[in-house]
PyMOL commands that place a pseudoatom at each C-alpha (Angstrom):
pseudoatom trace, name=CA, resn=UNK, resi=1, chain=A, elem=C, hetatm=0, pos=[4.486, -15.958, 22.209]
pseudoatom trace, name=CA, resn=UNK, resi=2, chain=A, elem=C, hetatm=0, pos=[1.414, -15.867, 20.052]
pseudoatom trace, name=CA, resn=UNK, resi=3, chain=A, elem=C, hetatm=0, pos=[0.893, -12.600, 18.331]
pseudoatom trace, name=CA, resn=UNK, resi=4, chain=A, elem=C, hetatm=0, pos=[-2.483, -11.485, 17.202]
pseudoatom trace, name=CA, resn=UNK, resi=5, chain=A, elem=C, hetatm=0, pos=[-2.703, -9.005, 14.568]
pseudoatom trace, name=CA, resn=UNK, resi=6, chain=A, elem=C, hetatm=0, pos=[-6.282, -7.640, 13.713]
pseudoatom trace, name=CA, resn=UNK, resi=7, chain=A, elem=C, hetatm=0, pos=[-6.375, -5.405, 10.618]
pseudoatom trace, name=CA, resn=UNK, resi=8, chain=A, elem=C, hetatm=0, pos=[-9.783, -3.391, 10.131]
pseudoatom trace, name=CA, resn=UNK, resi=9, chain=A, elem=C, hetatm=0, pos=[-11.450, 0.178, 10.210]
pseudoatom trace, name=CA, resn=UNK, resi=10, chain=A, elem=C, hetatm=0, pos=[-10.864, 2.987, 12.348]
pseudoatom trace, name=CA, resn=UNK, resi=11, chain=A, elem=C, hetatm=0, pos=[-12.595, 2.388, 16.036]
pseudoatom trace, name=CA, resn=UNK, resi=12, chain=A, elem=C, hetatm=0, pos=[-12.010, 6.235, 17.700]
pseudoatom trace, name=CA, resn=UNK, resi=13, chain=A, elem=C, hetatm=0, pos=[-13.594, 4.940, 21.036]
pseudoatom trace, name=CA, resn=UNK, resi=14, chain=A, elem=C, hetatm=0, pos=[-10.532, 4.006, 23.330]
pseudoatom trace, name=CA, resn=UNK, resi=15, chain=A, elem=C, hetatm=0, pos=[-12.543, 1.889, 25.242]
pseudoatom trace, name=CA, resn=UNK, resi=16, chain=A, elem=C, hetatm=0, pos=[-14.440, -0.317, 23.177]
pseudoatom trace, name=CA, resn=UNK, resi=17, chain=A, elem=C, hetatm=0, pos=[-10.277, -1.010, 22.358]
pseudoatom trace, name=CA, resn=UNK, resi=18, chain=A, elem=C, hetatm=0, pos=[-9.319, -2.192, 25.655]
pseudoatom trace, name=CA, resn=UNK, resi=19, chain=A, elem=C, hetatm=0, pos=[-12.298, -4.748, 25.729]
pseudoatom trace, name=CA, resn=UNK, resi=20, chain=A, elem=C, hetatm=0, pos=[-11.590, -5.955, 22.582]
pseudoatom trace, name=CA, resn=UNK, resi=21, chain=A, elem=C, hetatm=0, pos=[-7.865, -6.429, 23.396]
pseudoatom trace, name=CA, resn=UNK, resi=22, chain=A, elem=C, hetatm=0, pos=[-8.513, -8.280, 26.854]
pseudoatom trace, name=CA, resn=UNK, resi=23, chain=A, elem=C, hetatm=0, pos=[-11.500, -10.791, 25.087]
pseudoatom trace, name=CA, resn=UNK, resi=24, chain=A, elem=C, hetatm=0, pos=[-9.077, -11.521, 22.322]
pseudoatom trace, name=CA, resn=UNK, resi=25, chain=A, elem=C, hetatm=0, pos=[-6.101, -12.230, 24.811]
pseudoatom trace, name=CA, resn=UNK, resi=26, chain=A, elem=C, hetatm=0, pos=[-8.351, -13.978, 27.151]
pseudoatom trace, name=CA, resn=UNK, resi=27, chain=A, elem=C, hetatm=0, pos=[-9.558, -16.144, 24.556]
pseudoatom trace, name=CA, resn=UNK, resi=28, chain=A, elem=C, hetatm=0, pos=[-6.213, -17.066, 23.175]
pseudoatom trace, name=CA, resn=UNK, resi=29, chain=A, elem=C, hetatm=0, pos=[-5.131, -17.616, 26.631]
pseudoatom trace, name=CA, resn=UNK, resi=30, chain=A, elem=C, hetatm=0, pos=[-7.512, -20.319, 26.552]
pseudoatom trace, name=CA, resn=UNK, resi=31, chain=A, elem=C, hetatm=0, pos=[-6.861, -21.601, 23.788]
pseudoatom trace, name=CA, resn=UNK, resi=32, chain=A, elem=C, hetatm=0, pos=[-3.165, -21.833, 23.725]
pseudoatom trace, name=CA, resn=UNK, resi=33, chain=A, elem=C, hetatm=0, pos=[-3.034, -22.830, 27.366]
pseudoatom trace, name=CA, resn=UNK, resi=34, chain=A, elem=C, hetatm=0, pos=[-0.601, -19.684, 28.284]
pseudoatom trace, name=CA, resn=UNK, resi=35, chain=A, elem=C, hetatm=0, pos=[-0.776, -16.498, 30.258]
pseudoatom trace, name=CA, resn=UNK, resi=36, chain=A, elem=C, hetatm=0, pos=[-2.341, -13.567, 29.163]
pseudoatom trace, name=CA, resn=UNK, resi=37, chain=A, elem=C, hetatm=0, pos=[0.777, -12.065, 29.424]
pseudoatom trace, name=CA, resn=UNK, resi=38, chain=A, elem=C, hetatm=0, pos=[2.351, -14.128, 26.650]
pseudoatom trace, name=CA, resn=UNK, resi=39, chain=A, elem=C, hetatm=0, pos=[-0.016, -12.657, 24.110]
pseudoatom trace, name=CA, resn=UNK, resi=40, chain=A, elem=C, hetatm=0, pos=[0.477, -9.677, 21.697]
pseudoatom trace, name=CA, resn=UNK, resi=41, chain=A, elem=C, hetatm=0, pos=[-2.185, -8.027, 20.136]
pseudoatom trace, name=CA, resn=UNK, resi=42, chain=A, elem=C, hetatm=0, pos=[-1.862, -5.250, 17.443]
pseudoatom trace, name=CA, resn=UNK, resi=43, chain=A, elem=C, hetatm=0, pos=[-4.401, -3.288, 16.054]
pseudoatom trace, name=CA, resn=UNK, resi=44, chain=A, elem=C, hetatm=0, pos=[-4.001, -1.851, 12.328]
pseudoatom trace, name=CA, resn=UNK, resi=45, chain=A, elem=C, hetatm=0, pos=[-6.348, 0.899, 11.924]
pseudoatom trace, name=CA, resn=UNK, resi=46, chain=A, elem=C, hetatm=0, pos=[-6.513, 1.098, 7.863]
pseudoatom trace, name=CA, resn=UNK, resi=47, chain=A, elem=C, hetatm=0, pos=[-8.019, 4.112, 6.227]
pseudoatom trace, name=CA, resn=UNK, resi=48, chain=A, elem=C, hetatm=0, pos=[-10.949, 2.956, 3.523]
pseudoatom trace, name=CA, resn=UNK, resi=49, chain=A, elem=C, hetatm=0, pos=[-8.626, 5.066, 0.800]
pseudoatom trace, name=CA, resn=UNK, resi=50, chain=A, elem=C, hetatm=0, pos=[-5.920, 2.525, 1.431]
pseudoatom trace, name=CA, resn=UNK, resi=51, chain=A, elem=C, hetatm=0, pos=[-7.981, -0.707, 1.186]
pseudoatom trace, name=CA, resn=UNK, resi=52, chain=A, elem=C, hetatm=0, pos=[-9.262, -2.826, -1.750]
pseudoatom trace, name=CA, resn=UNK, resi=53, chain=A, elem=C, hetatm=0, pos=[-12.080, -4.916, -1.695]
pseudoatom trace, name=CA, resn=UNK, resi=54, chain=A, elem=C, hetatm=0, pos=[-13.174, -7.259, -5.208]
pseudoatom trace, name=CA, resn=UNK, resi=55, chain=A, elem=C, hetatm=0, pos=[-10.683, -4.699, -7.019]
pseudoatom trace, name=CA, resn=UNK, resi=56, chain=A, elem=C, hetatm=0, pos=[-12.487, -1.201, -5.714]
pseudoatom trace, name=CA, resn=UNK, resi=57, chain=A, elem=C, hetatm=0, pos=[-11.695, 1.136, -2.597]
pseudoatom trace, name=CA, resn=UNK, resi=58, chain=A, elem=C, hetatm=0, pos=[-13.850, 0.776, 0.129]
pseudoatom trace, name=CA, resn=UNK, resi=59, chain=A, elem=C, hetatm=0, pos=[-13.707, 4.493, -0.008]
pseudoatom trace, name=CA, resn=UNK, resi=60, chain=A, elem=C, hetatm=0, pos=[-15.627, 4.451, -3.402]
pseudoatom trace, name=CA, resn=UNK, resi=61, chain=A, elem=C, hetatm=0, pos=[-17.937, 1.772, -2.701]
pseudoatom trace, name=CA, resn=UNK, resi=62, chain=A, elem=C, hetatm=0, pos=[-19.248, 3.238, -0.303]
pseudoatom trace, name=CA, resn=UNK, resi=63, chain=A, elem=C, hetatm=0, pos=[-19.781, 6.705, -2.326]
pseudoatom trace, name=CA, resn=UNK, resi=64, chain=A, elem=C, hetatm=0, pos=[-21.507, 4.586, -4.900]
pseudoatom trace, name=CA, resn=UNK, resi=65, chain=A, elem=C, hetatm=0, pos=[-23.995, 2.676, -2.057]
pseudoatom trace, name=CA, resn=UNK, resi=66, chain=A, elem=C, hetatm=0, pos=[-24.850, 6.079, -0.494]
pseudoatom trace, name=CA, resn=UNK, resi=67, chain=A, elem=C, hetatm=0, pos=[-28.228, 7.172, -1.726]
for i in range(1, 67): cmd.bond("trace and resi %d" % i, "trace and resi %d" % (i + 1))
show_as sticks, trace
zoom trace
């Protein structure tokens, strides 16, 4: 059972979810040659105080890029 885990930023629209989540398991479907209901996919929504990118938060990066 292949599980898919997709870490990334906070997506608030429910919907734009759900069509990620079936293109994803469709296309592992494919791939692995399986049912779609053999594949798990989890969505990490990670806050950008909580994630480090070339040794800075995202959360301050993107105070310093704002004009």
């Amino acid at each position: 059972m292949p599980i898919i885990r997709v870490d990334g930023p906070k997506v608030p629209d429910v919907e734009k979810k759900r069509v990620f989540v079936k293109e994803v398991t469709d296309a592992a479907s494919a791939l692995f040659g399986m049912p779609a209901q053999n594949i798990v996919v989890l969505l990490k929504e990670t806050q950008p105080e909580n994630v480090g990118v070339g040794g800075e938060l995202i959360l301050d990066r993107r105070k310093r890029e704002q004009p």
